[in-house]
TIKOL-999142 format. One record per residue (C-alpha): residue in one letter; x, y, z. Coordinates in steps of 0.02 Angstrom, whole numbers, m for minus. Layout:
# TIKOL-999142
residu,east,north,up
A,X,Y,Z
...
//
This chain:
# TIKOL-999142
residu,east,north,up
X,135,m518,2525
X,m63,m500,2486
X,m205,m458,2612
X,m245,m632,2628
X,m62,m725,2662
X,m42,m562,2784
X,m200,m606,2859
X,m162,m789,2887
X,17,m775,2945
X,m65,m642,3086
X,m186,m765,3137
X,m74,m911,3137
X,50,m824,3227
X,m52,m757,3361
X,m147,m917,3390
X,14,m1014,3400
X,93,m880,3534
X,m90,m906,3658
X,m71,m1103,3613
X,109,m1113,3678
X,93,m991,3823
X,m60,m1077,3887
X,16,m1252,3880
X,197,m1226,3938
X,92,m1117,4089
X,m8,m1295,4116
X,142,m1395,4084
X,256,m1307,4217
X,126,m1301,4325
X,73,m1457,4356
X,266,m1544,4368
X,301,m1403,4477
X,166,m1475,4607
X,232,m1622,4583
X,415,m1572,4610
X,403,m1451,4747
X,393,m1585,4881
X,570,m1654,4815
X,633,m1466,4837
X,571,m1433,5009
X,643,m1627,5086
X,809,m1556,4994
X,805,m1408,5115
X,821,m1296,4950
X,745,m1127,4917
X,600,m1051,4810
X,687,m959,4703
X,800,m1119,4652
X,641,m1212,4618
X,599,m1065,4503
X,775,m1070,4421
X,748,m1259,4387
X,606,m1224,4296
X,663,m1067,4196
X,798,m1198,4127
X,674,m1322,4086
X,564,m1205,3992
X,670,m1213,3820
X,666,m1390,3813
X,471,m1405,3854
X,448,m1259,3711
X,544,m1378,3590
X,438,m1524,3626
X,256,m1425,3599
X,304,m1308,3466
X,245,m1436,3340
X,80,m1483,3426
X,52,m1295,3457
X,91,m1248,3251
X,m36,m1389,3201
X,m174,m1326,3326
X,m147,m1157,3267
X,m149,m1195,3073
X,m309,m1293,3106
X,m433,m1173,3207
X,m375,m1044,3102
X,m436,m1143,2940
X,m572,m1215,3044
X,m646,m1059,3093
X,m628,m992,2908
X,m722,m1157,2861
X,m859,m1113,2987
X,m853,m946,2924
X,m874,m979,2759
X,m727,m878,2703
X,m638,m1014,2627
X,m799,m1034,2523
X,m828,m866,2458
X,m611,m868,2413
X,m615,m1014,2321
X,m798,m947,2248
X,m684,m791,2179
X,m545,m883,2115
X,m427,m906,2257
X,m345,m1090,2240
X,m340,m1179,2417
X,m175,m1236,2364
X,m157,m1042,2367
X,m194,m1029,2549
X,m26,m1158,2590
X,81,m1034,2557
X,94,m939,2718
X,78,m1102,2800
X,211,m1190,2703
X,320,m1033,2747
X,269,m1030,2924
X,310,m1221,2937
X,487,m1181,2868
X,520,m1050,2980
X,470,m1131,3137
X,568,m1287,3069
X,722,m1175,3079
X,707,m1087,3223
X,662,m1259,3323
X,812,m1319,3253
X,905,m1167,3321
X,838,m1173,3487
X,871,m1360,3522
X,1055,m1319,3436
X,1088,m1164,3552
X,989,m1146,3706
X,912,m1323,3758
X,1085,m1403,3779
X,1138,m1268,3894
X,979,m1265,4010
X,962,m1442,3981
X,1110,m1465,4072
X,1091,m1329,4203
X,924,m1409,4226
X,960,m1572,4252
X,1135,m1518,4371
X,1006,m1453,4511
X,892,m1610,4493
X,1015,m1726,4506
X,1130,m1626,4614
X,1042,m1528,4719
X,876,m1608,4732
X,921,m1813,4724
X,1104,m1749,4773
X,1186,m1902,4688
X,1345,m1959,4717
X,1416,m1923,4534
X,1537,m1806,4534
X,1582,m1776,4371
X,1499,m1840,4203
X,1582,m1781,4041
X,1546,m1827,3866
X,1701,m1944,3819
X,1707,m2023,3985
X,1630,m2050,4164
X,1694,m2019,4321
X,1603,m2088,4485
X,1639,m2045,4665
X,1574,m2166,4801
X,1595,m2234,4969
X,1791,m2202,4988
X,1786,m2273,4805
X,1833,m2184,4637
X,1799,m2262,4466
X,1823,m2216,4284
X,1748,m2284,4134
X,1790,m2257,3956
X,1641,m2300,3879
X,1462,m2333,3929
X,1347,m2437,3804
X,1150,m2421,3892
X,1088,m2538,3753
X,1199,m2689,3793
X,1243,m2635,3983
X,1416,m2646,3946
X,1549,m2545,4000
X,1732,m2524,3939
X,1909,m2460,4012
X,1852,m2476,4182
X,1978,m2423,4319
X,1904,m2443,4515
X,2002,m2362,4652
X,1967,m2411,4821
X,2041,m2322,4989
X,2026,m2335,5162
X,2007,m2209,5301
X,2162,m2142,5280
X,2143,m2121,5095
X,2263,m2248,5081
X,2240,m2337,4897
X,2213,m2503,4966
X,2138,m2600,4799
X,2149,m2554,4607
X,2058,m2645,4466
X,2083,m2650,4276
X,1979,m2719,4172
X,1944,m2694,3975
X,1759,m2732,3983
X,1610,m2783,4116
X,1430,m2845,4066
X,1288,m2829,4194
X,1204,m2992,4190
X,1099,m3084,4332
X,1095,m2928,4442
X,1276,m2901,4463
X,1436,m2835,4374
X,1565,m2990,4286
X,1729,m2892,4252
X,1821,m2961,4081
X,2015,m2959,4052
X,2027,m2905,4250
X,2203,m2854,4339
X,2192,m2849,4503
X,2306,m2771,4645
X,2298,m2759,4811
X,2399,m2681,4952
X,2487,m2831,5077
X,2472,m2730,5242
X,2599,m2835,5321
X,2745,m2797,5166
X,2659,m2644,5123
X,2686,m2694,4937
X,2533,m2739,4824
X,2500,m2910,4761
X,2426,m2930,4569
X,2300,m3050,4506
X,2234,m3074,4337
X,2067,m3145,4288
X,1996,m3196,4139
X,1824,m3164,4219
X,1754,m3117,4381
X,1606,m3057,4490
X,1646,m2862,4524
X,1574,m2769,4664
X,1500,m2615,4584
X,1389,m2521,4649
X,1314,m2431,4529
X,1181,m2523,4420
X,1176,m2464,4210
X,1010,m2356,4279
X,1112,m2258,4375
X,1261,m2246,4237
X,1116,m2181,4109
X,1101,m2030,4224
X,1291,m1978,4247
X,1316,m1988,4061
X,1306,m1820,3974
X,1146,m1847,3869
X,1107,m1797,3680
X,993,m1648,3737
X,1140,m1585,3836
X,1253,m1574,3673
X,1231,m1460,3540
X,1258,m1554,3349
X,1417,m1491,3318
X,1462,m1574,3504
X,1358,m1726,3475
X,1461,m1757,3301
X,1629,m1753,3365
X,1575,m1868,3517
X,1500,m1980,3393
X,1648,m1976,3288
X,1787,m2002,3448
X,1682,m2157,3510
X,1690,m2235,3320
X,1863,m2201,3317
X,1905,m2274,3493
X,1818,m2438,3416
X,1653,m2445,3509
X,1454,m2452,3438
X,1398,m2248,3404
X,1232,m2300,3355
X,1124,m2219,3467
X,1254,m2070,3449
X,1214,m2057,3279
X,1017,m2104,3293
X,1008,m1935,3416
X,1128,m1860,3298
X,1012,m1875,3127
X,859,m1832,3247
X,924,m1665,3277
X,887,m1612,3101
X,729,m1731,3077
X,649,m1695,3214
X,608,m1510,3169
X,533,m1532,3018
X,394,m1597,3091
X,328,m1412,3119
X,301,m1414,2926
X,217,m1578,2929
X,99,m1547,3070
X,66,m1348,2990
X,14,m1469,2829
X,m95,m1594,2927
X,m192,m1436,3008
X,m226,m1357,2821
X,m284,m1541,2759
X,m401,m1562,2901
X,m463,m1409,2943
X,m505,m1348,2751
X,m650,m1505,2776
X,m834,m1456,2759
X,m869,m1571,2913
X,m746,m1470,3025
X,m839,m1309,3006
X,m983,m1391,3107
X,m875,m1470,3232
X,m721,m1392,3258
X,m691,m1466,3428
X,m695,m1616,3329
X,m570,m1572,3219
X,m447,m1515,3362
X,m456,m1686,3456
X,m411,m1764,3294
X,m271,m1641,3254
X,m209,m1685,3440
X,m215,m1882,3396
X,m151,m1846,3231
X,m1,m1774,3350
X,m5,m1916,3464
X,m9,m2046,3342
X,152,m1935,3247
X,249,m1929,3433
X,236,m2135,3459
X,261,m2185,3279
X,403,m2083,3260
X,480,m2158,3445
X,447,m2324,3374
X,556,m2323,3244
X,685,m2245,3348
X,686,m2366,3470
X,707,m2480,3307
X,849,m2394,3252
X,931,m2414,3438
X,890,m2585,3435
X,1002,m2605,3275
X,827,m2677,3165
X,832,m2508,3076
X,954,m2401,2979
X,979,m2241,3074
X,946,m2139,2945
X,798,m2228,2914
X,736,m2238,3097
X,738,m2046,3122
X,639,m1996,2933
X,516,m2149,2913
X,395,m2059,3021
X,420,m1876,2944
X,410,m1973,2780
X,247,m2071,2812
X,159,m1941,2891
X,192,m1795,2757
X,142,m1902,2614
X,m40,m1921,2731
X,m59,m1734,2758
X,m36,m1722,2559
X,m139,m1840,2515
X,m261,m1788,2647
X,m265,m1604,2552
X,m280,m1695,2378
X,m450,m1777,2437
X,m500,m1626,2515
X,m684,m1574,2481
//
């Protein structure tokens, strides 16, 4: 490696570490005083607030690595452009296209090891995270929420559901237990599908039995269609469910691939599925938009400037690229397509962006 890819890579590196630390450290700091009221009315302790947070930390990292890599990339080329530097390398015969080549191999590595960290260690603190939150903290009544079905404890009630789709607010294979004081089962309902419409549950394909007090034998209805009492509304269902964060890709794939099998819609499975690889590569995109603005004449005199435009540059990437997710949820996109359209659109900027470079 020569002087001047060592050189860069250093101050890339660097930067990006004091970038990351400094706005995780503002980050946790700020939900934490917002949080710590929930922790104290929950009668928990310091040191669990503290754990909460070391479990968040991962996923927070994974969500500002790629604003951190483009701020880095960009004071470091915009302080070379102040400098001069870049003008007395290119004066000597140094290509700028030169200069992308620790940042194109930066990019890639931080592309892989996002990748790796939201494929090993997000799910798990994920998870742990959100188990005290929920738990703990809002102490819900869900007992149990696995990935291929959900289980829901309530007021002397028990109820499983197959399936859960949050787009349609559907659910499937419901079975509701109901008891009395004595835990005595006292009602059970069937039903292959429910649809929450008008503020309240209507139960589809519906059996129906109830215990006779007097015979002591149950008595079974069956209903076409009827208004269920259900307690739980499809806000509260999105929170039992195990979510895509929580499940590494290998995980999220079979899931994806049991639900498809059982015969219901995997599209969001499979929209979170193909943004587990897409979604990293946009530390190469954003290490190409800070070369192709920060190599401008105009940024050497105003590099704060060039740093709030990097930052809506970023912005502009994060809601684009949610867009078209919520596209592909909404079944008006491909998945596929919903995930890459943003890396695409935004890569083929940042190149064209160093093309007209000065």
């Amino acid at each position: 490696m020569s002087i001047i890819n060592k050189y860069l890579t250093k101050e890339i590196i660097k930067l990006f570490g004091f970038i990351l630390i400094m706005v995780v450290g503002i980050y946790i700091i700020v939900d934490f005083l917002e949080k710590i009221d929930d922790f104290l009315e929950a009668g928990l302790s310091f040191s669990k607030a503290f754990t909460f947070f070391v479990y968040k930390t991962p996923f927070i990292v994974a969500q500002i690595a790629p604003v951190g890599i483009l701020l880095a990339v960009l004071i470091v080329f915009g302080l070379m452009n102040r400098n001069n530097e870049i003008i007395a390398l290119t004066s000597s015969g140094v290509s700028t296209f030169y200069l992308l080549k620790p940042v194109i191999i930066i990019g890639l590595l931080f592309t892989v090891l996002l990748f790796l960290l939201s494929e090993v260690l997000v799910p798990i603190s994920t998870a742990k995270a959100n188990r005290i939150w929920l738990g703990e903290v809002r102490k819900e009544l869900v007992i149990t929420a696995k990935a291929e079905n959900i289980w829901i404890k309530g007021d002397r009630l028990i109820s499983h559901i197959r399936f859960f789709n949050p787009m349609e607010k559907a659910i499937f294979g419901i079975t509701i237990h109901k008891f009395d004081k004595q835990f005595r089962l006292i009602e059970r309902i069937d039903a292959e599908k429910g649809f929450f419409k008008d503020g309240q549950w209507w139960f589809y394909e519906a059996l129906v039995q109830q215990l006779n007090p007097e015979r002591g034998d149950y008595e079974s209805n069956l209903y076409d269609k009827m208004a269920a009492k259900f307690d739980f509304l499809p806000e509260d269902l999105k929170r039992v469910m195990k979510k895509s964060e929580e499940m590494s890709f290998t995980e999220l794939a079979d899931y994806m691939r049991k639900v498809e099998k059982e015969g219901y819609d995997a599209t969001n499975y499979r929209i979170d599925l193909y943004a587990k690889i897409a979604f990293p590569f946009v530390c190469i995109i954003m290490s190409l938009v800070g070369v192709s603005i920060g190599i401008r004449r105009q940024i050497g005199d105003a590099l704060p400037l060039g740093v709030a435009l990097g930052i809506g540059i970023a912005f502009l990437y994060w809601i684009f690229y949610s867009f078209c997710v919520s596209l592909g949820y909404g079944g008006m996109m491909p998945p596929i397509i919903a995930v890459w359209t943003a890396n695409l659109i935004f890569f083929c900027l940042a190149i064209l962006n160093l093309l007209y470079a000065d």
